[in-house]
DRENTOR-905568 format. One record per residue (C-alpha): residue number from 1; x, z, y; chain. Coordinates in Angstrom, 3 decimals. Layout:
<rs>
<NUM, <X, Z, Y>, 'A'>;
...
</rs>
This chain:
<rs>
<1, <-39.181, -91.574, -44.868>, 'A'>;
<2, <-40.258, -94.657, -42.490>, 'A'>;
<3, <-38.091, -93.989, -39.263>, 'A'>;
<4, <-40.696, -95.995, -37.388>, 'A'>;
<5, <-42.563, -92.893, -37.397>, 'A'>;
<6, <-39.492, -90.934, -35.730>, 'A'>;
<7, <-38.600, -92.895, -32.921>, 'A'>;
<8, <-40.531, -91.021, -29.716>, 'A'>;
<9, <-43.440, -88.968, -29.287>, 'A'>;
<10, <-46.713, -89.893, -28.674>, 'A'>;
<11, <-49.014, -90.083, -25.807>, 'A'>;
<12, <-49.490, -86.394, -25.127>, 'A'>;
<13, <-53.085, -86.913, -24.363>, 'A'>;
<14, <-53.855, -87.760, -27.538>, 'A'>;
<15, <-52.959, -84.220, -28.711>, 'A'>;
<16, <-54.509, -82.326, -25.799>, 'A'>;
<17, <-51.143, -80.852, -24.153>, 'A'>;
<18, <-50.041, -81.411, -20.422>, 'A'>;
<19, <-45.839, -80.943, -21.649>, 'A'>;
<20, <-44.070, -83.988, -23.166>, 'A'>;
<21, <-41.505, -81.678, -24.382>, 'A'>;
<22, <-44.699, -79.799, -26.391>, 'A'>;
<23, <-45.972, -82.628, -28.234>, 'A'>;
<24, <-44.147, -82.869, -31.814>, 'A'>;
<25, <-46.125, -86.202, -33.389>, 'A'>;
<26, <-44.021, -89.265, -33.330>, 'A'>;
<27, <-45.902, -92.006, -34.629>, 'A'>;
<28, <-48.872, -92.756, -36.799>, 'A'>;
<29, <-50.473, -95.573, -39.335>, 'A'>;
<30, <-53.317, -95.877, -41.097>, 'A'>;
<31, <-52.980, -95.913, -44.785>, 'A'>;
<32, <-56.611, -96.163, -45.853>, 'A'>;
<33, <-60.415, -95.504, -45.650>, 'A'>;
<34, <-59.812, -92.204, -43.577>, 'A'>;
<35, <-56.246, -91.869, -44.578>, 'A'>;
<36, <-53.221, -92.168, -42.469>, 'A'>;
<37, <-49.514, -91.161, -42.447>, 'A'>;
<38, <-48.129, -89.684, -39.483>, 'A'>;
<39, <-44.676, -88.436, -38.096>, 'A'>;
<40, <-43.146, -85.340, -36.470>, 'A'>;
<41, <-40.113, -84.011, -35.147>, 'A'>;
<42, <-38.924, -80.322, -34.758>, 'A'>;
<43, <-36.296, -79.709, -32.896>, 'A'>;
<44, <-33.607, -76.913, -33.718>, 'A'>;
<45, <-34.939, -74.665, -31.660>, 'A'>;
<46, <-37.744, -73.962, -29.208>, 'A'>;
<47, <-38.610, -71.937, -25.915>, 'A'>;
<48, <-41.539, -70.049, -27.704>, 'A'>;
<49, <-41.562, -70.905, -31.858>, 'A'>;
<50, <-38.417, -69.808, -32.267>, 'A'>;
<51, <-36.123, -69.615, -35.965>, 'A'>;
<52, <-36.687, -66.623, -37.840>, 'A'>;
<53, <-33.787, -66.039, -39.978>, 'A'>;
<54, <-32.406, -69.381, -39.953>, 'A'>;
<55, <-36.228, -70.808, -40.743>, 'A'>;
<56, <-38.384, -72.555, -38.663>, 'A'>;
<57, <-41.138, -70.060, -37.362>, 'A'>;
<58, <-44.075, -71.437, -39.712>, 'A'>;
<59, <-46.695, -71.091, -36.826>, 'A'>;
<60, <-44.665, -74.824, -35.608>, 'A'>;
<61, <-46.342, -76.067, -38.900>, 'A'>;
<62, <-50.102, -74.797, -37.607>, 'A'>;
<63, <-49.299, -76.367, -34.163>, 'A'>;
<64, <-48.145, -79.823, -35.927>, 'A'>;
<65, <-51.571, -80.049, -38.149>, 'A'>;
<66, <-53.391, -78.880, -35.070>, 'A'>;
<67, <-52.023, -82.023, -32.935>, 'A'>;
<68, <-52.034, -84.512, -36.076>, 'A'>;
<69, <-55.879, -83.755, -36.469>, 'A'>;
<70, <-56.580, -84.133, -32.696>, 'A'>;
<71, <-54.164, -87.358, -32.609>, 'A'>;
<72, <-56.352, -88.947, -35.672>, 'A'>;
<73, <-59.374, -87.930, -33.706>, 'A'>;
<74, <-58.059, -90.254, -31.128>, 'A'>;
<75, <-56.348, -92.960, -31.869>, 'A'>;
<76, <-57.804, -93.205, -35.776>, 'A'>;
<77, <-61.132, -92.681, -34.695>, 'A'>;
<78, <-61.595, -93.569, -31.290>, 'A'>;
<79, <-62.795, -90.387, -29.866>, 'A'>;
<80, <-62.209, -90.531, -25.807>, 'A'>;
<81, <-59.609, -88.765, -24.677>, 'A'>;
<82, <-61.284, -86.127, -22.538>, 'A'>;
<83, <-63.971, -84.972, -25.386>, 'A'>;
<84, <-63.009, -81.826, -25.689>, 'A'>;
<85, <-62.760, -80.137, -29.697>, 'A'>;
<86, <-64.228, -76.892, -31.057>, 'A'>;
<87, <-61.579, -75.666, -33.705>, 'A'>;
<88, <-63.409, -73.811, -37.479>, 'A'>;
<89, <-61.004, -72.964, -39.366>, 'A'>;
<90, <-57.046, -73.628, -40.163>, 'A'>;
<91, <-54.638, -72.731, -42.524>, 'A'>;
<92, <-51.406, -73.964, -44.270>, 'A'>;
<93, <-49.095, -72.602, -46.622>, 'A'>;
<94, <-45.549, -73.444, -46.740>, 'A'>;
<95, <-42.596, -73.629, -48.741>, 'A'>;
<96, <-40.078, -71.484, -47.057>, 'A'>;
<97, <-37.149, -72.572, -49.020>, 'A'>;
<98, <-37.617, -76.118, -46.895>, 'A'>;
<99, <-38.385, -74.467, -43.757>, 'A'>;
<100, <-34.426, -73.633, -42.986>, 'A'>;
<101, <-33.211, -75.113, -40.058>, 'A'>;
<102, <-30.527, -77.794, -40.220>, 'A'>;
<103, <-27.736, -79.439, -37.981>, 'A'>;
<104, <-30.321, -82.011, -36.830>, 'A'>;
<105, <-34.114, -82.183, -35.815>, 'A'>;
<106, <-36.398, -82.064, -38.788>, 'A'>;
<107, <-38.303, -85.202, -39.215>, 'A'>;
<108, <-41.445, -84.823, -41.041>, 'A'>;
<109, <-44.298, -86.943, -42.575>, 'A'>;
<110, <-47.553, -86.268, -42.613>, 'A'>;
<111, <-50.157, -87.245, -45.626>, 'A'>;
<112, <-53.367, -86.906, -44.249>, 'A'>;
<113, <-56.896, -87.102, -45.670>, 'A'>;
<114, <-60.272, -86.817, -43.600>, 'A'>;
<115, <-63.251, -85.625, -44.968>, 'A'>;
<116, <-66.985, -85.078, -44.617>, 'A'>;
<117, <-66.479, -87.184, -40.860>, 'A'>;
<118, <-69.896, -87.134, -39.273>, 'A'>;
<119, <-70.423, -89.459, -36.492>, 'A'>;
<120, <-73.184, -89.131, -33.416>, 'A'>;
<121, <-74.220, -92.410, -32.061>, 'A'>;
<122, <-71.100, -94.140, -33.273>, 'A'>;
<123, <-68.737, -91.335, -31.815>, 'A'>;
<124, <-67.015, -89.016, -34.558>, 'A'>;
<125, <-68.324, -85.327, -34.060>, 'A'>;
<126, <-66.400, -84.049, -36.618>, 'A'>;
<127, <-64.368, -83.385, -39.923>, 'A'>;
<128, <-62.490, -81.922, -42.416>, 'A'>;
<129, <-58.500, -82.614, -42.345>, 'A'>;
<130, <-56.063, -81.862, -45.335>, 'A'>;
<131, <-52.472, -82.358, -45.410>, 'A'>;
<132, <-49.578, -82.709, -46.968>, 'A'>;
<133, <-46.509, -82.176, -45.184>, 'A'>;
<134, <-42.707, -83.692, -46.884>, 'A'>;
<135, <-39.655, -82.762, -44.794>, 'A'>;
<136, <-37.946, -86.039, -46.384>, 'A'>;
<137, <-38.351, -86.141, -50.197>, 'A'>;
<138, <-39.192, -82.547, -49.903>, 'A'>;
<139, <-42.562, -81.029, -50.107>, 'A'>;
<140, <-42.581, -78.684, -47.359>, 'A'>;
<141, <-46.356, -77.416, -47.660>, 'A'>;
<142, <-49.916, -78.504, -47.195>, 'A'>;
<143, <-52.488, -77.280, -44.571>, 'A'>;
<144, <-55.952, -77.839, -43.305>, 'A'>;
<145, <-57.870, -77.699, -40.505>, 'A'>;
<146, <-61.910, -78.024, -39.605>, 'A'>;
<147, <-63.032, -78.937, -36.328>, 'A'>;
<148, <-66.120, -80.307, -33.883>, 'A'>;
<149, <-65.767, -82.564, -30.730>, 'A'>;
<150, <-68.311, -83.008, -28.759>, 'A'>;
<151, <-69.203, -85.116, -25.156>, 'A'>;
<152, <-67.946, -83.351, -22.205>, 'A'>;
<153, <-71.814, -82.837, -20.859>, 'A'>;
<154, <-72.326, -81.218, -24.443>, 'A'>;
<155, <-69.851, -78.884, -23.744>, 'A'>;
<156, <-70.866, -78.290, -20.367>, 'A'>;
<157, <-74.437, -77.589, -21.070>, 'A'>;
<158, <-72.925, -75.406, -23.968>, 'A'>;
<159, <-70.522, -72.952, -22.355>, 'A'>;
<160, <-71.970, -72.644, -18.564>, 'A'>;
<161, <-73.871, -69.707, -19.699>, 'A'>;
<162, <-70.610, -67.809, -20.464>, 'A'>;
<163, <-69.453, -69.169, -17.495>, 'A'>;
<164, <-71.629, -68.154, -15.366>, 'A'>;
<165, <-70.884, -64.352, -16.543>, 'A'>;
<166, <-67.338, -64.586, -15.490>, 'A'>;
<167, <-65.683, -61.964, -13.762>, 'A'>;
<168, <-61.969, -61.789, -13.175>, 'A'>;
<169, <-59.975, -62.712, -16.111>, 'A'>;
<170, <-58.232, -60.501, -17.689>, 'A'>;
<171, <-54.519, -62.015, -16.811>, 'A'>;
<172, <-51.652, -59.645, -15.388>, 'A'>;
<173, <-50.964, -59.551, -11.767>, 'A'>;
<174, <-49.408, -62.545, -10.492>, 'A'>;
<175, <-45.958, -63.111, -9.539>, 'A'>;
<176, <-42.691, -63.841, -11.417>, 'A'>;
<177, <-43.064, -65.524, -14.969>, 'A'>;
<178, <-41.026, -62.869, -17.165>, 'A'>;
<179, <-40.226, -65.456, -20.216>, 'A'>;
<180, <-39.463, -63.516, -23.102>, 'A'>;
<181, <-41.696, -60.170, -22.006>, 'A'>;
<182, <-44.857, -62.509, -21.650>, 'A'>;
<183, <-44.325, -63.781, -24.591>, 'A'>;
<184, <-46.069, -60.700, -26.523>, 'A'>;
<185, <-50.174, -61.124, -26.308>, 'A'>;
<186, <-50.696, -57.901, -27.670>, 'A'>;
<187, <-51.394, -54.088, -26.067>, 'A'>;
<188, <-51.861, -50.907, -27.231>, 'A'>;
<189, <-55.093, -48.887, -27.380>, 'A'>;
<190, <-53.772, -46.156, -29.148>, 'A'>;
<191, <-55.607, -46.525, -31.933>, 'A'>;
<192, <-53.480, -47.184, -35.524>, 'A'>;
<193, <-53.708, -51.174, -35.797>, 'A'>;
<194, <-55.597, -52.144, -33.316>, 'A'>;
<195, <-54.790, -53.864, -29.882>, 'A'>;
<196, <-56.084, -55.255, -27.206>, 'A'>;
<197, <-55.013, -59.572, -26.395>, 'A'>;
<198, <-53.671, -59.645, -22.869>, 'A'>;
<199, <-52.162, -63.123, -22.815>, 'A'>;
<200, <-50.309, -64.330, -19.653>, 'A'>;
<201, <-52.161, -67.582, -18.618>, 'A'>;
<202, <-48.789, -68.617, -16.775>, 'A'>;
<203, <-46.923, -68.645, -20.165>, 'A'>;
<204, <-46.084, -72.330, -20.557>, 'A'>;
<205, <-46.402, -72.838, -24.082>, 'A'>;
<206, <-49.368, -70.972, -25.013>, 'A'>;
<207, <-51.079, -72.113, -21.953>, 'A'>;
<208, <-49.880, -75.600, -21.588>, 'A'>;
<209, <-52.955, -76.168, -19.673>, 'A'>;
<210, <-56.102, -74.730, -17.521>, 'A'>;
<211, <-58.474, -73.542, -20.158>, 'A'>;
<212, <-62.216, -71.714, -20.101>, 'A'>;
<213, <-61.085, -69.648, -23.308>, 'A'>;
<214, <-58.546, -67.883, -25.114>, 'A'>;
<215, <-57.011, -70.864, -27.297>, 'A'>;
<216, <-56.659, -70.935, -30.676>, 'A'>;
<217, <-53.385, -70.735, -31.321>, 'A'>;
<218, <-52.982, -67.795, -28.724>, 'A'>;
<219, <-55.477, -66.118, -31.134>, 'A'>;
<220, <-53.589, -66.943, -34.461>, 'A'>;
<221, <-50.189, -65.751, -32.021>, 'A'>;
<222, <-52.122, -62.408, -31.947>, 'A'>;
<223, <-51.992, -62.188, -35.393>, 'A'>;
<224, <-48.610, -62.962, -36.305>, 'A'>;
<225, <-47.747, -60.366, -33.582>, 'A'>;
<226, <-50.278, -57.677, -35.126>, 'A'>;
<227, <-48.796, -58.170, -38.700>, 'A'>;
<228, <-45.288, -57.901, -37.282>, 'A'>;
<229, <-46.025, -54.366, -36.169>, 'A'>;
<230, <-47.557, -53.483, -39.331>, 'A'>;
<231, <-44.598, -54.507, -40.912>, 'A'>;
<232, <-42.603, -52.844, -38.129>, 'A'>;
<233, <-39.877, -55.967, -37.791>, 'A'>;
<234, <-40.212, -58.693, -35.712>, 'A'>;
<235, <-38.216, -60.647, -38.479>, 'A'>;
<236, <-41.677, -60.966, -40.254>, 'A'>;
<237, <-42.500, -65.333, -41.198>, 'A'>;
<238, <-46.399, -66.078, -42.040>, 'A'>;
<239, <-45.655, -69.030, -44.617>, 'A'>;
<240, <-48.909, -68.874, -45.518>, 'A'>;
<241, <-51.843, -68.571, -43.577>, 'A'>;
<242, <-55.485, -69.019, -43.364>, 'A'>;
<243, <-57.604, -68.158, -40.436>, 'A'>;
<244, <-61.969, -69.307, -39.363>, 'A'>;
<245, <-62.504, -68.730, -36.034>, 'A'>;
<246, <-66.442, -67.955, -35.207>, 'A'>;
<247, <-66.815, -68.339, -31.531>, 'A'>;
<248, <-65.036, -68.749, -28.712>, 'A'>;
<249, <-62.886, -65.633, -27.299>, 'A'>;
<250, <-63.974, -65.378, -23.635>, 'A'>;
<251, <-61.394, -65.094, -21.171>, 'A'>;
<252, <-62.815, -62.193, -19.096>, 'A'>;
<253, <-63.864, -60.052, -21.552>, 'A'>;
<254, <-61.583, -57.302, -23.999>, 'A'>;
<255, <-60.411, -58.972, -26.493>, 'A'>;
<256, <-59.277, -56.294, -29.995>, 'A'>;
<257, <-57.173, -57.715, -32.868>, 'A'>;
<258, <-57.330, -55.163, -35.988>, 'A'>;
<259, <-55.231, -55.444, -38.909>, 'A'>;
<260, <-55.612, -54.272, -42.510>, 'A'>;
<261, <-52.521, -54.021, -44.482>, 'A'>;
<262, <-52.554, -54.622, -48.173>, 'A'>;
<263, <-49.706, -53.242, -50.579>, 'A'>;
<264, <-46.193, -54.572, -50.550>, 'A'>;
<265, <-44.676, -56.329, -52.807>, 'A'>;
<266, <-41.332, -56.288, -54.948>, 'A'>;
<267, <-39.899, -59.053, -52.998>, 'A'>;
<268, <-41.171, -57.344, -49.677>, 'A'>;
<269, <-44.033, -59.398, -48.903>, 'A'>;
<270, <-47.672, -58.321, -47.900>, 'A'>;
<271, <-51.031, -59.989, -47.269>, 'A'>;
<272, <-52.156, -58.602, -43.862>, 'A'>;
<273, <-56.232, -59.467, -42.933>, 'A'>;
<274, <-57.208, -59.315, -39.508>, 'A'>;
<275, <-59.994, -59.169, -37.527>, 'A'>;
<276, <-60.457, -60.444, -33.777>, 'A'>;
<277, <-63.306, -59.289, -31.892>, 'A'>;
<278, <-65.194, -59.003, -28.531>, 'A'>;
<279, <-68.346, -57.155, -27.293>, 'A'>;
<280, <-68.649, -55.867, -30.695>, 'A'>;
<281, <-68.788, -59.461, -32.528>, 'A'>;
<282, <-66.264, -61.584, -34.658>, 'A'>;
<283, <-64.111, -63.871, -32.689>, 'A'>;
<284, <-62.183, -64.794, -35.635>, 'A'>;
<285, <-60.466, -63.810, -38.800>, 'A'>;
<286, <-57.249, -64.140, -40.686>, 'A'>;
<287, <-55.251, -63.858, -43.431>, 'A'>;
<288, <-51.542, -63.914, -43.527>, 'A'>;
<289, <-48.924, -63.827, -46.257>, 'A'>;
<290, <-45.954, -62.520, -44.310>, 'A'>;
<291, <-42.337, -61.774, -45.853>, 'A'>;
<292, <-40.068, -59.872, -44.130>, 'A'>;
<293, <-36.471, -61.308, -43.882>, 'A'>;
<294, <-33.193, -60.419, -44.755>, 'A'>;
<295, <-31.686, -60.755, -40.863>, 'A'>;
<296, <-32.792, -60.075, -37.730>, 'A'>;
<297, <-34.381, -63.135, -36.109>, 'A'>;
<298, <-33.543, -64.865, -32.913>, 'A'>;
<299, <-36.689, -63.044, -30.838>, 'A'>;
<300, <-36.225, -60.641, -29.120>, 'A'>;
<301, <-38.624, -57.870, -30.062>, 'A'>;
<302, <-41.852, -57.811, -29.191>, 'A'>;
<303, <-43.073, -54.428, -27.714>, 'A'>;
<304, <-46.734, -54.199, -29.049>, 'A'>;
<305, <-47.086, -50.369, -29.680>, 'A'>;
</rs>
């Protein structure tokens, strides 16, 4: 482990979030024609991604490949700051056995590879990003992540027809932040595995900034919280995931996230696919690995029907 890489966090512009106290890179090198070797800190607890059994919530580990890719884009690359990046696909798959939370932060390295980067008129446009994640000499997991940026007229040009169409979002009524209630995304419809995403856009951590779309990671959120009431726990930890989102999830528009339960296994795991959709078309899709655990976790449950 290189404790350069340890010793404070980086510019939080360079991974797209308005919070200091939300950005979890700590340092970065380049190692190589489009390789580089970053760090990252977890602390021992956090306001949102909080332990699950005495295990850090694995969704922390798609949040730290999310930033690492978008800090690369950056700083590696050269992309400017306010380009703003269309997310394809992500997925890791972790080793829960290092996940377990310790008497100190949990530095981690990142080994990171980028491939197939396409470049329009000398600005990167996009890639594919594989890691490898070591909590020390520890191999904690791997993940991946495939993604677009593009020139803020671009995206202009692209999404003012959607935004033209807006209506009022689909947000709660204002007032008083509730913390831990607004921290489930997910409502009933009354139909057997299937809600509807009402996200509060004043939660801090999900929405760490103004946005024109439901954000990623509030979608892969969803599904966490959709397989936790298929399992019908809230002690449930994804350690391995995969999700591909299609297009973006429109912020004043129903959004439905359906789950499909496979069979359980001896050891009480279960592969859970879900589907996101709105007006009748994909959003996104997923796949999660989920294993129930032995205790009751930290959260407070999460009342999703």
């Amino acid at each position: 482990m290189d404790p350069e890489l340890h010793e404070q966090t980086v510019p939080r512009r360079f991974v797209h979030r308005a919070s200091v106290s939300e950005v979890m890179l700590t340092g970065w090198r380049q190692t190589g024609a489009d390789r580089f070797l970053l760090g990252a800190q977890w602390p021992r607890t956090h306001s949102f991604y909080r332990p699950i059994a005495g295990c850090y919530d694995p969704l922390m580990l798609a949040e730290t490949i999310r930033q690492s890719a978008m800090l690369i884009s950056h700083a590696g690359y050269g992309v400017p700051t306010d380009y703003p990046f269309l997310l394809w696909s992500l997925s890791y798959r972790a080793d829960p056995a290092a996940m377990a939370v310790g008497q100190t932060p949990a530095n981690l390295t990142i080994s990171a590879t980028c491939q197939d980067v396409r470049f329009r008129r000398g600005i990167m446009a996009g890639m594919q990003y594989e890691t490898v994640i070591h909590r020390g000499a520890t191999r904690l997991g791997v993940g991946s992540l495939r993604m677009d940026c593009m020139a803020p007229d671009t995206y202009a040009r692209l999404r003012a027809p959607y935004l033209a169409q807006r209506l009022l979002d689909t947000v709660p009524p204002q007032g008083e932040y509730q913390d831990v209630k607004a921290d489930s995304v997910l409502a009933p419809t009354g139909e057997q595995y299937t809600w509807r995403l009402q996200a509060d856009r004043r939660h801090p951590v999900l929405f760490d900034h103004p946005v024109d779309h439901v954000p990623g990671m509030v979608i892969v959120e969803a599904m966490r919280q959709a397989a936790n009431s298929v399992v019908g726990v809230t002690g449930v930890a994804p350690f391995e995931l995969e999700t591909n989102f299609v297009r973006y999830a429109e912020l004043h528009q129903p959004v439905f996230v359906k789950a499909f339960p496979g069979p359980a296994g001896r050891n009480g795991e279960m592969s859970i696919r879900i589907a996101v959709e709105q007006d009748g078309a994909s959003v996104a899709t997923g796949q999660l690995n989920v294993r129930r655990t032995a205790r009751e976790e930290t959260r407070m449950p999460l009342k999703v029907g």
